[in-house]
C-alpha positions in Angstrom: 0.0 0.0 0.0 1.1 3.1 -0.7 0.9 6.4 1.6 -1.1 9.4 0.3 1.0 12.1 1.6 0.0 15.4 -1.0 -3.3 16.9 -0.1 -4.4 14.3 2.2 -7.7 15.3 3.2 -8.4 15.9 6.6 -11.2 14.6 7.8 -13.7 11.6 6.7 -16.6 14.2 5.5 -13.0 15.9 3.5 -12.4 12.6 1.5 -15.9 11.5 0.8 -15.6 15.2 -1.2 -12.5 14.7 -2.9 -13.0 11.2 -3.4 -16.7 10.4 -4.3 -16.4 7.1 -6.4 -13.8 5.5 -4.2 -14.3 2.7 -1.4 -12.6 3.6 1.8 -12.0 1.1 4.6 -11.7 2.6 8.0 -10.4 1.7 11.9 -12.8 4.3 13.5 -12.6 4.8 17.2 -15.8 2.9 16.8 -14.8 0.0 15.0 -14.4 -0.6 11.7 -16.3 0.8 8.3 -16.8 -0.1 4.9 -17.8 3.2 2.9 -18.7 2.4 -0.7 -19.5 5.3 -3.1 -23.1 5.3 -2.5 -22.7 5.1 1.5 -20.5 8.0 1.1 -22.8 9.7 -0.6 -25.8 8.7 2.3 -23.6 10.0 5.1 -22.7 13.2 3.2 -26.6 13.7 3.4 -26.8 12.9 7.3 -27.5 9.0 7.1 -25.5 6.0 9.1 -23.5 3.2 8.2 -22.5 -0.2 9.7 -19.9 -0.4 12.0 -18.3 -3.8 13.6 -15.5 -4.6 16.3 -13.5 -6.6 13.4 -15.8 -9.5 13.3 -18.0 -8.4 10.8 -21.1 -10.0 11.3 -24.7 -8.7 12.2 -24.7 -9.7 15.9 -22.0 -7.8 16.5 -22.7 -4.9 14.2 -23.7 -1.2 15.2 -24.2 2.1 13.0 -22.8 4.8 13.4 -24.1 8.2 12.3 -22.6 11.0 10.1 -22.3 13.4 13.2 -20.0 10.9 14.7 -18.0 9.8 11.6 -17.9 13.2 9.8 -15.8 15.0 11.2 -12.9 12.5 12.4 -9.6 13.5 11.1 -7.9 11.3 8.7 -4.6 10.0 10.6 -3.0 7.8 8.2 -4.6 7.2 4.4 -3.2 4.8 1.8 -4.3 3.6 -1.2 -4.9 0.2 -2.3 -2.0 -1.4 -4.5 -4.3 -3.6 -6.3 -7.3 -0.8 -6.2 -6.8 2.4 -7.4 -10.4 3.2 -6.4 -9.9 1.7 -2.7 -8.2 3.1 0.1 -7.6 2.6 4.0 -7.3 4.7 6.8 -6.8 5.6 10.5 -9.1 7.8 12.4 -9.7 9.4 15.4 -11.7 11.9 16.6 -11.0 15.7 16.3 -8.5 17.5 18.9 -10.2 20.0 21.0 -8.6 23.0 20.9 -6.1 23.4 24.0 -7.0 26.2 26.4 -4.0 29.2 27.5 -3.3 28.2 30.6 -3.4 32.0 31.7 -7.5 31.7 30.7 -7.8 28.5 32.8 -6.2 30.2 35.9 -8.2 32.8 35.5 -11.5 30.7 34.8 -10.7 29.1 38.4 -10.5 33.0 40.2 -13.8 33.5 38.9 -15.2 30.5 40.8 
């Protein structure tokens, strides 16, 4: 597999833009998805898709909603060497942004 390292999109909703008639395999925080084009194109519109804990299987399965699988950011990305229209990634859910410590101290003087 090879890295995508130029332009890498960002986040999930990021690719599913840039990419619309690939197949992206995630790890999620959540477990692991399968998006095809046309489940790309259903969470783009606010849907869900199947989730599973790497036994895929429907006992076992859960879906996850756009909301949650949006706006991860993209970690790692590489595309398939035998698919040029398939790719894998590593997510996570987004930072929050870090506080200045000076606004912290001065959150707790309020108190």
């Amino acid at each position: 597999m090879e890295q995508i390292m130029d332009m890498k999109p960002k986040t999930v909703a990021d690719f599913l833009r840039a990419y619309p008639s690939a197949t992206l395999d995630m790890m999620t925080p959540g477990g692991y998805v399968t998006i095809t084009p046309e489940l790309g194109r259903q969470l783009l519109a606010g849907g869900s898709v199947p989730a599973h804990p790497g036994c895929p299987g429907r006992e076992l399965e859960r879906q996850v909603e756009a909301g949650e699988l949006l706006p991860q950011d993209i970690i790692d990305l590489y595309a398939d060497a035998n698919d040029p229209d398939r790719f894998h990634a590593l997510t996570d859910y987004p930072m929050e942004p870090e506080q200045d410590e000076q606004q912290e101290s001065f959150q707790c003087q309020q108190m």
